[in-house]
C-alpha positions as CSV (number, residue, x, y, z in Angstrom):
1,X,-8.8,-0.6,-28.6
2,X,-5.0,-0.1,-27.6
3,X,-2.7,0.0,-24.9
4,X,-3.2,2.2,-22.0
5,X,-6.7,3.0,-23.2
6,X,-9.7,3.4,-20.2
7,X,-12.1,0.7,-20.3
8,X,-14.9,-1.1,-18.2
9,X,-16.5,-4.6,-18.8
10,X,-19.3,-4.6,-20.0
11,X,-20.8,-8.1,-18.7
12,X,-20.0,-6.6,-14.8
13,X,-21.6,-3.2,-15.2
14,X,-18.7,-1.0,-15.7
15,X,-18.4,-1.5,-12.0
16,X,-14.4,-0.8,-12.3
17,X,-12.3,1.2,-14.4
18,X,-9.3,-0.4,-16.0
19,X,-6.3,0.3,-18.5
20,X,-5.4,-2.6,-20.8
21,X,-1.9,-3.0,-20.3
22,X,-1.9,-5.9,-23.1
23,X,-3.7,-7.1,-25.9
24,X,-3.1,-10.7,-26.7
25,X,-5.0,-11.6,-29.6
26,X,-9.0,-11.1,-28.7
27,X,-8.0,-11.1,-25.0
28,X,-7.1,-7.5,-23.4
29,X,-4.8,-7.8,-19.7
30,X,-6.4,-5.1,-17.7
31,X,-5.2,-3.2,-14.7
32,X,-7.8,-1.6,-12.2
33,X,-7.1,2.3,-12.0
34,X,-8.7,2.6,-8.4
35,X,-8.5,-0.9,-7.1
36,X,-5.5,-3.1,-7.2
37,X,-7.1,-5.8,-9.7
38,X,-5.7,-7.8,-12.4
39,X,-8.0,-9.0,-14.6
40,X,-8.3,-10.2,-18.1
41,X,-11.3,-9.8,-20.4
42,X,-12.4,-10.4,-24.1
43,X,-11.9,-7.4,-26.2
44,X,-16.2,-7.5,-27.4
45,X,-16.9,-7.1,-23.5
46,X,-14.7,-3.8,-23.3
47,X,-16.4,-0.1,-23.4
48,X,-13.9,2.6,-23.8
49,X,-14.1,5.4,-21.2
50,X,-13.5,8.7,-22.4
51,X,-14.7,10.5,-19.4
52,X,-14.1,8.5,-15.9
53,X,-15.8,11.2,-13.7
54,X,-18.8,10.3,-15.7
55,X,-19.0,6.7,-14.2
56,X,-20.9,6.1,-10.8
57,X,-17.8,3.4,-9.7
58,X,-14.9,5.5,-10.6
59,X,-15.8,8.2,-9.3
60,X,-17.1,6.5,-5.9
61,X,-13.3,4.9,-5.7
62,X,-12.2,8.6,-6.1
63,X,-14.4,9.8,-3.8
64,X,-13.3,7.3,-0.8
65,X,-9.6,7.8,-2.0
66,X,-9.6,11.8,-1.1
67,X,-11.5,10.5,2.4
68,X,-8.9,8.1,3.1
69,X,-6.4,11.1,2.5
70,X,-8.4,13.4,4.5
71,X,-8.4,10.9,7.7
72,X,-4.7,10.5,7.8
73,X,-4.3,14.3,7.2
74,X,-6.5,14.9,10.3
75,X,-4.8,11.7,12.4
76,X,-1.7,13.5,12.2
77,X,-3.1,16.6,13.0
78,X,-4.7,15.4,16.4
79,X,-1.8,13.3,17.1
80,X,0.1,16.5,17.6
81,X,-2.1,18.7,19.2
82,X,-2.8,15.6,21.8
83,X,1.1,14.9,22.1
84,X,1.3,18.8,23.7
85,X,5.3,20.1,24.3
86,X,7.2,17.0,25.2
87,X,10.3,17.8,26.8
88,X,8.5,21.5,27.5
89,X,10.3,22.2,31.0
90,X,14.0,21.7,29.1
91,X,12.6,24.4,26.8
92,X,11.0,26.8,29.3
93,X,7.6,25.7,27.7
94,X,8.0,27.8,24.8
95,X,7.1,26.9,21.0
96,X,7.9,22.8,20.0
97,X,10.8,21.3,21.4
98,X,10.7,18.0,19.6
99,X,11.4,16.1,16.1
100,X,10.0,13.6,14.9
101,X,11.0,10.7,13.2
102,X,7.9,8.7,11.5
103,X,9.2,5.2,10.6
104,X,10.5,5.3,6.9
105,X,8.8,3.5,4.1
106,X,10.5,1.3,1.2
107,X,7.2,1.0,-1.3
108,X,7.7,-1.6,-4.1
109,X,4.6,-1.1,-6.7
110,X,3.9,-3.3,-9.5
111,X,1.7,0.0,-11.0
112,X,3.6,3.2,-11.4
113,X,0.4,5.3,-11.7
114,X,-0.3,3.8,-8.1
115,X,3.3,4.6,-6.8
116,X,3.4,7.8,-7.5
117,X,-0.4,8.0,-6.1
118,X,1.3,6.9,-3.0
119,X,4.9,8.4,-2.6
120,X,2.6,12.1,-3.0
121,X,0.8,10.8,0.1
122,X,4.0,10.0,2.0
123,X,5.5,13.5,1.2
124,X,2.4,15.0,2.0
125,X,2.5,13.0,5.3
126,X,6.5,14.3,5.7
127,X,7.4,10.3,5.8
128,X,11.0,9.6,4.4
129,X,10.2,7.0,2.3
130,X,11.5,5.0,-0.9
131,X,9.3,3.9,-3.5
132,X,10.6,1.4,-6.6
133,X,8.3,0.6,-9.4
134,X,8.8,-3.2,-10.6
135,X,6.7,-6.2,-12.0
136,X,5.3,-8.3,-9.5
137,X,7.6,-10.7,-10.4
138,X,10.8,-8.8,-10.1
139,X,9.8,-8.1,-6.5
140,X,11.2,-10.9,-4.4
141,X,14.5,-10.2,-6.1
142,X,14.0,-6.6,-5.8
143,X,13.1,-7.0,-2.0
144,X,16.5,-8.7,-1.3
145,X,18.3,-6.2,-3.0
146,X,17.1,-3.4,-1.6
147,X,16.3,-3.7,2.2
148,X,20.2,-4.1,3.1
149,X,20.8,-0.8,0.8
150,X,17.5,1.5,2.0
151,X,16.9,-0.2,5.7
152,X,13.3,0.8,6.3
153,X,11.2,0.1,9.5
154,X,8.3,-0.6,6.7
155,X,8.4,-2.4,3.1
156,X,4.8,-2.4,1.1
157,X,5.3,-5.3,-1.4
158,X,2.2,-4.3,-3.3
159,X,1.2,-4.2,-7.3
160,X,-2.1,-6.0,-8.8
161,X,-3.3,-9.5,-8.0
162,X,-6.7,-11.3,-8.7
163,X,-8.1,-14.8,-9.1
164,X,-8.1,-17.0,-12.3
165,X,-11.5,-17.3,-13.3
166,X,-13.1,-21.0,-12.9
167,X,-11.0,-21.5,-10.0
168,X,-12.8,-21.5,-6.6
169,X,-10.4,-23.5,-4.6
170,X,-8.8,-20.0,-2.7
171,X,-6.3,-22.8,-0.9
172,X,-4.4,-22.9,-4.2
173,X,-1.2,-20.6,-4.9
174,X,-2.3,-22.1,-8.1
175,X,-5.6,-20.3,-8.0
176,X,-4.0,-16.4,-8.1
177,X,-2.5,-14.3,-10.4
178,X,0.3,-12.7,-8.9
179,X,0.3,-14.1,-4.9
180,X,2.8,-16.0,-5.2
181,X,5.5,-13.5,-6.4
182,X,3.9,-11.5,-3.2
183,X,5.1,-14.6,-1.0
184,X,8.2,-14.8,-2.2
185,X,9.2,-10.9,-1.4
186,X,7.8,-11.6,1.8
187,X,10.0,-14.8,2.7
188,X,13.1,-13.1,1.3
189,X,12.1,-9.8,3.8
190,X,12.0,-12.2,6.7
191,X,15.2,-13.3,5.6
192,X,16.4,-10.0,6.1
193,X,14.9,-9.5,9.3
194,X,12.8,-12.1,11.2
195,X,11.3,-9.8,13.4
196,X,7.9,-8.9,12.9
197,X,8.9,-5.5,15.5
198,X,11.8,-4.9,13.7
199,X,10.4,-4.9,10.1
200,X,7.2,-4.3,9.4
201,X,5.5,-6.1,6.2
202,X,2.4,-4.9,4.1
203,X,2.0,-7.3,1.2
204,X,-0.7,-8.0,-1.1
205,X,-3.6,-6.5,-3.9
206,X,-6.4,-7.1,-4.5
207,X,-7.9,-11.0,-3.9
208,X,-4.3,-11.9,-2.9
209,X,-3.9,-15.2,-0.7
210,X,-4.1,-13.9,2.9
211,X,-3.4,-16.8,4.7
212,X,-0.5,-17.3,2.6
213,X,1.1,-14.1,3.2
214,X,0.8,-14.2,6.9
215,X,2.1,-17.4,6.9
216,X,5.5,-16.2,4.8
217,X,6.0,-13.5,7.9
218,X,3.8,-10.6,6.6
219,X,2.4,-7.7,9.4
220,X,-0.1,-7.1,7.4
221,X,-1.9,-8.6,4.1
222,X,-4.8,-8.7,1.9
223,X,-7.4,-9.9,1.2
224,X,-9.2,-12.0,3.5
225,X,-12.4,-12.5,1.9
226,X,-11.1,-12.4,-1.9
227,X,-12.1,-9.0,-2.4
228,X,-10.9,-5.9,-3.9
229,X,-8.7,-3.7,-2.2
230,X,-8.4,0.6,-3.1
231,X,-4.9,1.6,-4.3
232,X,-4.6,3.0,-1.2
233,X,-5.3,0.6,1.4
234,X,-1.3,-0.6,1.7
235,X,-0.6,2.7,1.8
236,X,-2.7,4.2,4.5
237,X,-1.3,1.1,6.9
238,X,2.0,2.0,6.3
239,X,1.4,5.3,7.5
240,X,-0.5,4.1,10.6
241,X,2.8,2.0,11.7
242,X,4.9,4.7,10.8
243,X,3.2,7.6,12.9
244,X,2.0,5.1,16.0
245,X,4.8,5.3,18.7
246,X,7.6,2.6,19.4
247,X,6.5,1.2,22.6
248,X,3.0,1.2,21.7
249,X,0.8,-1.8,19.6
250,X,-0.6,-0.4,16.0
251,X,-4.5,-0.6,17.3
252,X,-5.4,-3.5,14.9
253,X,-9.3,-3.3,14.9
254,X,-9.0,0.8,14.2
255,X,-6.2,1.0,11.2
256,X,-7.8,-2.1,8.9
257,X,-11.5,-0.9,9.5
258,X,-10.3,2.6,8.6
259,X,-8.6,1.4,5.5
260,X,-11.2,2.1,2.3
261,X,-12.0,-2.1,2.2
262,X,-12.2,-2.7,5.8
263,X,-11.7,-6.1,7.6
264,X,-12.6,-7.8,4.4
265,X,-10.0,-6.8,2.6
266,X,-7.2,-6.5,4.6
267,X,-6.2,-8.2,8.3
268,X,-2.9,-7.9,10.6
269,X,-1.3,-9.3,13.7
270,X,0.0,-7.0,16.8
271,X,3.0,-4.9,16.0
272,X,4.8,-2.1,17.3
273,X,4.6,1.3,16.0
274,X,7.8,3.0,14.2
275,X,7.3,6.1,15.4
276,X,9.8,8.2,17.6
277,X,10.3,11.9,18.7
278,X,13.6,13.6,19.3
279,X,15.1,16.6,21.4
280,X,16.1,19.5,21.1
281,X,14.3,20.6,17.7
282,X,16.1,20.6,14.7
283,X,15.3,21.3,11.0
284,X,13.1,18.6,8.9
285,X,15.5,18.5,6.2
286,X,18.0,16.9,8.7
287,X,15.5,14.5,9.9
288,X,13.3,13.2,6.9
289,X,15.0,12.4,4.0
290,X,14.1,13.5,0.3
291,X,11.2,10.5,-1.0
292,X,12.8,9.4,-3.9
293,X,11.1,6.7,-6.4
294,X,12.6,4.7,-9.2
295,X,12.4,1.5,-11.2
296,X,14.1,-1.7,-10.6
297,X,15.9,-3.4,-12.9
């Protein structure tokens, strides 16, 4: 076994594919490919996965990954065709006389396999967004840094988070892997801006403290039954509060049972959309900036 090799754990059914992203003696660190898990594992328990496609999880977590993409494909789709010509009549109601500006992103990701995953869904999406790769515990610095510098509508404060094993008590900061560094970002964004309808926050991975992260000011968090979350799941709420209009509620109940875990693994609190359309038409280049994504530090 090395670093960066495909594994699964043998004592939970190869249920989740991982890439050990440290070896520390007869103890691998391991970081879920599909799900935003951080776990740790003896090396004895590890399989090595040559093929991932071969594995009934994997490839499931795959499967509902391309779905997920497919939906917010198709939302976006329907969303214009029901929208019609605004401002038609100024226009003489011929061809599309609006813009559009979708709220824009800043992504901090404590995985860069899973930010790049993401900032290819925002371009396909045409969202101006910014995406930083960091540790988790880089991110509440990182947050403070960069919201006066990029000034999103939307931060995702996302990376890999778990629960310690032997430790049931889910009250306890003390009890999670990486929540707390989540809490932190989150406090430092409402520093920023306390407004819930000003900024909007999507924070957590997989097991993270929900409660917690609510608490600290966050729109949006995981996981509120301790479960694991897809890659995706931050992402596909960003995009719902980007793309739902300004003077219009994110419909809470449709975007988290949408997302790829549902209402078990992520929950929210009323908050308006970020989305706005423009007149006359103009190019998209003028409008939607390049997505750019780097590392902090």
């Amino acid at each position: 076994m090395k670093l960066g090799d495909l594994v699964v754990r043998k004592s939970y059914g190869g249920d989740v594919l991982f890439r050990i992203a440290a070896l520390l003696q007869n103890t691998a660190v391991l970081r879920g490919t599909d799900y935003r898990l951080l776990a740790d594992a003896p090396v004895k328990d590890l399989a090595q996965v040559e093929n991932p496609d071969e594995l009934r999880g994997p490839r499931t977590a795959r499967v509902q990954a391309s779905e997920s993409m497919k939906r917010m494909q198709e939302e976006r789709m329907h969303a214009r065709e029901d929208k019609g010509d605004p401002g038609a009549a100024a226009t003489g109601g011929t061809g599309k006389p609006y813009f559009e500006l979708p709220g824009k992103v800043l992504h901090l990701d404590g995985d860069a396999n899973y930010l790049r995953k993401s900032m290819a869904v925002y371009g396909q999406l045409r969202m101006p967004a910014e995406g930083i790769h960091c540790h988790e515990s880089q991110m509440a610095d990182a947050v403070a840094d960069l919201l006066p510098k990029v000034r999103p509508d939307i931060v995702v404060i996302t990376g890999h988070d778990g629960v310690f094993k032997n430790r049931s008590n889910y009250e306890l900061l003390t009890s999670y892997k990486n929540s707390s560094n989540f809490i932190q970002a989150v406090r430092n964004a409402r520093r920023y801006d306390k407004s819930r309808d000003s900024l909007i926050v999507v924070a957590g991975a997989c097991q993270s403290h929900f409660e917690a992260l609510m608490s600290a000011g966050a729109n949006f968090a995981s996981s509120p039954a301790r479960i694991m979350i897809h890659a995706l799941d931050p992402v596909y709420v960003a995009v719902r509060a980007a793309f739902t209009p300004f003077r219009e509620t994110i419909d809470l109940p449709d975007v988290i049972s949408n997302t790829i875990s549902g209402m078990r693994g992520v929950g929210g609190v009323e908050s308006l959309g970020k989305y706005r359309i423009g007149l006359p038409n103009i190019k998209p280049t003028l409008i939607v900036p390049t997505l750019a994504a780097a590392d902090f530090g």
